[in-house]
C-alpha positions as CSV (number, residue, x, y, z in Angstrom):
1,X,21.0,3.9,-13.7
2,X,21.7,2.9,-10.2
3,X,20.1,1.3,-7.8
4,X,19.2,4.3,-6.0
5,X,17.5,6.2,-8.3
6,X,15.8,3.0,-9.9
7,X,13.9,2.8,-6.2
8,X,13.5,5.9,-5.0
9,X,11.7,6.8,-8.1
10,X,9.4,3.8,-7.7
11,X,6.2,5.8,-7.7
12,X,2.9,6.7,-9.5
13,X,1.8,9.8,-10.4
14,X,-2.1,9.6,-9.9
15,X,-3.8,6.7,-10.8
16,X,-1.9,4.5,-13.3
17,X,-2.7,2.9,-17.1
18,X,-4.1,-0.5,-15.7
19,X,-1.9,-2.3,-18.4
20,X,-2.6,-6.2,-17.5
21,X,-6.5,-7.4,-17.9
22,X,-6.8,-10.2,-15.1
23,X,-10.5,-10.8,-16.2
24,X,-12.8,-8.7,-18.2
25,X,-14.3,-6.7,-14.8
26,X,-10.7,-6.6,-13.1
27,X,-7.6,-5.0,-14.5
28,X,-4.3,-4.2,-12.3
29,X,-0.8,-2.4,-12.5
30,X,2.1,-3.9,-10.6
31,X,3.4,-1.1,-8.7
32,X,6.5,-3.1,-7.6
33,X,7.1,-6.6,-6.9
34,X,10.3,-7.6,-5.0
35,X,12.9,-7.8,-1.9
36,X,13.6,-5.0,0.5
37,X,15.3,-4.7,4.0
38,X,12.5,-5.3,5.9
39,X,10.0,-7.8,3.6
40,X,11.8,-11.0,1.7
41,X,9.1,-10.2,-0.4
42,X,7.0,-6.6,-0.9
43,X,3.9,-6.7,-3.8
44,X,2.2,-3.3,-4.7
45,X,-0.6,-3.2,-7.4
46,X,-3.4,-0.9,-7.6
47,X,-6.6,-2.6,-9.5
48,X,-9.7,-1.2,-11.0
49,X,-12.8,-3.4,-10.6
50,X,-15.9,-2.9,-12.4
51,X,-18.7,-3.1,-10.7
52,X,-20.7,-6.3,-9.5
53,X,-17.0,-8.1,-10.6
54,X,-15.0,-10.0,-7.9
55,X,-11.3,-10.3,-8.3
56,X,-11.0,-13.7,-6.5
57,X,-13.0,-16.3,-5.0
58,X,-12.1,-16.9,-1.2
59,X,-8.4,-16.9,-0.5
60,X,-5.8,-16.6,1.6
61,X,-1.6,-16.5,1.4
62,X,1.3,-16.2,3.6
63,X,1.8,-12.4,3.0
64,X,0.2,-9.8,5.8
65,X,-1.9,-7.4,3.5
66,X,-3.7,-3.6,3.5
67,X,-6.6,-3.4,0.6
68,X,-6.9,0.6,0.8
69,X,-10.3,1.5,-0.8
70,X,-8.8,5.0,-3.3
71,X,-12.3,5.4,-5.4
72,X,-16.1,3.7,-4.7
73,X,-16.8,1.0,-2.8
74,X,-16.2,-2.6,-2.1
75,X,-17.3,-5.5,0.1
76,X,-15.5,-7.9,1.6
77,X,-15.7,-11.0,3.3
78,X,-13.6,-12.2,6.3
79,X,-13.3,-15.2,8.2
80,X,-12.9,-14.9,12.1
81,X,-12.7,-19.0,11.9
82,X,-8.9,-20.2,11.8
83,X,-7.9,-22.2,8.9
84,X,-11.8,-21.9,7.6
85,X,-12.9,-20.7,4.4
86,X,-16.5,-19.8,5.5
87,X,-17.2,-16.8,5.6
88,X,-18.6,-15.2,8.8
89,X,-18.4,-11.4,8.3
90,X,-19.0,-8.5,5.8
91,X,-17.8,-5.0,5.9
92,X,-18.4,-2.2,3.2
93,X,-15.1,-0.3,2.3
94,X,-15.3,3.1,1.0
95,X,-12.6,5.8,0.6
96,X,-11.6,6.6,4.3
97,X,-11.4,2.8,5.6
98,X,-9.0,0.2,4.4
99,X,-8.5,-3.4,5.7
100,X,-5.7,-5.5,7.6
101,X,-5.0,-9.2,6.5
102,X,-3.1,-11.3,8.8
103,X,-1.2,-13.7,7.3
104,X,-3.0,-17.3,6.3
105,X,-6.5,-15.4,7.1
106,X,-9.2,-16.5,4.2
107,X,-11.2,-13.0,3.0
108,X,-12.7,-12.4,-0.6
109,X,-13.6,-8.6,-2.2
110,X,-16.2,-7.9,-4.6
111,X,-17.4,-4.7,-6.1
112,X,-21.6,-4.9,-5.0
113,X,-22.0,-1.5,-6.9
114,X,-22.6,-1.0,-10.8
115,X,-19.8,1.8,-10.5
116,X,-16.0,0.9,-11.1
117,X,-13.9,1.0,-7.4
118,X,-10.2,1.4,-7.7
119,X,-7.9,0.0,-4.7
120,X,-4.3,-0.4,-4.0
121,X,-3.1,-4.0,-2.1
122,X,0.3,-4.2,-0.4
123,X,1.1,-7.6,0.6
124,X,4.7,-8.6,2.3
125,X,6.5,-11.8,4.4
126,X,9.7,-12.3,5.7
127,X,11.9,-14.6,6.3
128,X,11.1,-15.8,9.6
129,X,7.8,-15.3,11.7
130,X,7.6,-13.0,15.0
131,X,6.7,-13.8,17.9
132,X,2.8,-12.0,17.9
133,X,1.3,-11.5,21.4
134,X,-1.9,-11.2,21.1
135,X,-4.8,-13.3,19.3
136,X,-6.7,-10.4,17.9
137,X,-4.0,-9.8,15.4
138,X,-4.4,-12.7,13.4
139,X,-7.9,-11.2,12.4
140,X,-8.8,-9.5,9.6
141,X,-9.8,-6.4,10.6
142,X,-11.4,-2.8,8.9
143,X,-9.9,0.3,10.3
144,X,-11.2,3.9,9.9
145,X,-9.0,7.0,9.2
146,X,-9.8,10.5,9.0
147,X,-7.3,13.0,6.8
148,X,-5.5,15.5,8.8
149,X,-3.3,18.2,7.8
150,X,-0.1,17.5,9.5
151,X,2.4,15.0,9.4
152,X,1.8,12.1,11.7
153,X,-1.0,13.4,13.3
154,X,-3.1,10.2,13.5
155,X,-1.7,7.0,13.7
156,X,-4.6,3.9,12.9
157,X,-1.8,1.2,13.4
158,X,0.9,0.7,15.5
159,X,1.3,-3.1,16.6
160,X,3.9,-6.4,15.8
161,X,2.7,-9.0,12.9
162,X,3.3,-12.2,12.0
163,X,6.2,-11.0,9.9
164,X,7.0,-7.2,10.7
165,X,8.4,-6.4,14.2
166,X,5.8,-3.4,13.9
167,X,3.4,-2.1,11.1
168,X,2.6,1.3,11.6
169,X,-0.1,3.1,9.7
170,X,-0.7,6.6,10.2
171,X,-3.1,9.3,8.3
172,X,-0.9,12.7,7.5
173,X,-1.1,15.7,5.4
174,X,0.6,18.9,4.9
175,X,-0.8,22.5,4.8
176,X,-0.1,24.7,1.4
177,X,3.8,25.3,1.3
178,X,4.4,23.1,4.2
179,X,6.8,20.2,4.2
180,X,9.7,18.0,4.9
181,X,14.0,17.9,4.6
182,X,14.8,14.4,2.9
183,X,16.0,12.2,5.9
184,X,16.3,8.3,5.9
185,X,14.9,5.3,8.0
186,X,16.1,1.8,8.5
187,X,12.0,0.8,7.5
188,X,10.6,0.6,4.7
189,X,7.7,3.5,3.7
190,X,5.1,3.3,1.3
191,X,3.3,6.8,0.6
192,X,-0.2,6.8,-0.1
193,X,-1.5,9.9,-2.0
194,X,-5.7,10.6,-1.0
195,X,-6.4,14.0,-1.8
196,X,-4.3,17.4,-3.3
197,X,-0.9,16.4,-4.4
198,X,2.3,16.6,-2.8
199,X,6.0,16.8,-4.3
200,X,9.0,14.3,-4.3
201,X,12.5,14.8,-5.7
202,X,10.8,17.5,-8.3
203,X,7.9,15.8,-9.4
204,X,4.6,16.6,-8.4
205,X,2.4,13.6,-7.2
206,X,-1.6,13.9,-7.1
207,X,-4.1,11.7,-5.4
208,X,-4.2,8.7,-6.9
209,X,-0.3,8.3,-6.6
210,X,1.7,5.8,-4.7
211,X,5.4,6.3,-3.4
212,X,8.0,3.4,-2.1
213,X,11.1,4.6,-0.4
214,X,12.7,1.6,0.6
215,X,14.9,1.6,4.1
216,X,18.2,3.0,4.0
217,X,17.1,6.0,1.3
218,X,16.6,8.9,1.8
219,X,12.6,10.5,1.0
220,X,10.9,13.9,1.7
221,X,7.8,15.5,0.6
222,X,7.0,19.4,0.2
223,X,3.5,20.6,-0.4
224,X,4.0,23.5,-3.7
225,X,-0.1,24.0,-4.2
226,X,-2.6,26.3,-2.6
227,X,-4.5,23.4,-0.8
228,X,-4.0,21.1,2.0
229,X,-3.0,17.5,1.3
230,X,-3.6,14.7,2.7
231,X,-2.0,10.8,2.6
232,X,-1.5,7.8,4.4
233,X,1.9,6.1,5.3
234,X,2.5,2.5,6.0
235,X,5.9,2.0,7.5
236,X,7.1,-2.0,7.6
237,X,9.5,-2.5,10.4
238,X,11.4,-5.3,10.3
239,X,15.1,-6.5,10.8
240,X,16.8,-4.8,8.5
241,X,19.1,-6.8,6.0
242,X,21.4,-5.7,3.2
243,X,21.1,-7.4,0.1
244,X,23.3,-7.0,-3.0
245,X,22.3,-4.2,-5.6
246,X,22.1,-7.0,-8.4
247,X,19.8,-9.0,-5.8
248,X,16.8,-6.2,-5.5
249,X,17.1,-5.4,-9.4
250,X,16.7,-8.4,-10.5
251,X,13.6,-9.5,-7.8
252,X,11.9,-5.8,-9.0
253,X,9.6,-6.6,-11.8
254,X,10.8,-4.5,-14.9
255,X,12.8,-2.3,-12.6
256,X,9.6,-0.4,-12.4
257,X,10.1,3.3,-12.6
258,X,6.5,4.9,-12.9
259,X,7.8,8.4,-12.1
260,X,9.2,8.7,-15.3
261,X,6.9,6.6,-17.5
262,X,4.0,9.5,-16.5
263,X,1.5,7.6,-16.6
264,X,-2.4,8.4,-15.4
265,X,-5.2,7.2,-16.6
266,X,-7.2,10.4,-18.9
């Protein structure tokens, strides 16, 4: 199998089997963990926490990172003091919001309901920091999104990082037989699934469902059911690289192809 079809089919299709237990509240599917052209390093999980659990204490990394609420609710805590780990605000996430972390930024999530709360994390760095302009983007920050029902109709982010020359999030959607031709970009594009279900190189993909098309490959979506559906897209623009086949294969953990494993939780 090349390494073509080995990414481009790097997807869920609705909400996966959690397969690793991290603790007995908190258990979590890596989506994909490797290199691409635009992140050294690109993590994608998707976690379901039981409720009154906490993943983590306080933390923070090198890697920028979106926590996109998918089902119930979570808290979480940020720090607006750089280089502190105290705590100084709290914001309730619920489907429809998600939350930015700049890199080195402490925060901490916990589930305050008695209901389970599934989430999805992307988390990336490169290999050399930008040049960010502005002090209000090294704070982590909530951000609101409504679903619409056309492509790119609402973009929520659109701004340089730490180590992306832009991150762009935008809410989208697509009517009943409405959709796209394949094309490609030179940035990376991670494919959020929120509501109906939408159709990728002949598989259908429900909410729930999470879709990687690296840059330089070619992705498009159709819409084949009577309703609307709606998604958000996160596009990582960087400098892209070229790195040997061999090079991403090895870096993706288990060559993970969840397209064809199936797999949903029942």
């Amino acid at each position: 199998m090349g390494m073509k079809k080995r990414l481009c089919n790097n997807s869920t299709q609705g909400f996966p089997a959690f397969e690793k237990r991290e603790t007995d509240g908190w258990r979590r599917s890596i989506l994909f963990r490797g290199s691409t052209r635009n992140a050294d390093w690109l993590g994608i999980h998707m976690s379901e926490l039981a409720g009154g659990q906490a993943p983590e204490p306080v933390v923070k990394h090198q890697e920028e990172e979106l926590t996109i609420v998918l089902k119930g609710e979570v808290v979480i805590g940020l720090c607006d003091k750089h280089g502190s780990p105290e705590i100084t605000r709290h914001e309730v996430l619920k489907p429809g919001r998600f939350v930015f972390h700049p890199s080195e930024r402490y925060h901490y999530l916990e589930n305050h309901t008695s209901d389970p709360a599934t989430y999805l994390a992307v988390k990336w760095h490169a290999n050399a920091r930008q040049q960010v302009p502005s002090r209000q983007l090294h704070l982590s920050r909530p951000v609101e999104y409504s679903k619409v029902d056309t492509p790119g109709a609402d973009s929520v982010i659109d701004e340089p990082t730490t180590w992306l020359d832009r991150l762009e999030v935008h809410a989208s959607g697509l009517l009943p037989g409405c959709g796209y031709k394949p094309h490609l970009d030179d940035h990376d594009v991670i494919i959020v699934v929120l509501e109906g279900e939408v159709t990728f190189g002949g598989i259908a993909h429900p909410s729930g469902s999470c879709l990687l098309h690296p840059g330089g490959w070619k992705h498009g979506l159709r819409n084949e059911t009577g309703k609307p559906a709606h998604y958000l897209v996160i596009e990582l623009h960087g400098k892209p690289v070229h790195y040997a086949p061999m090079d991403v294969l090895e870096l993706t953990r288990d060559a993970v192809v969840r397209a064809a494993a199936n797999l949903r939780l029942r």
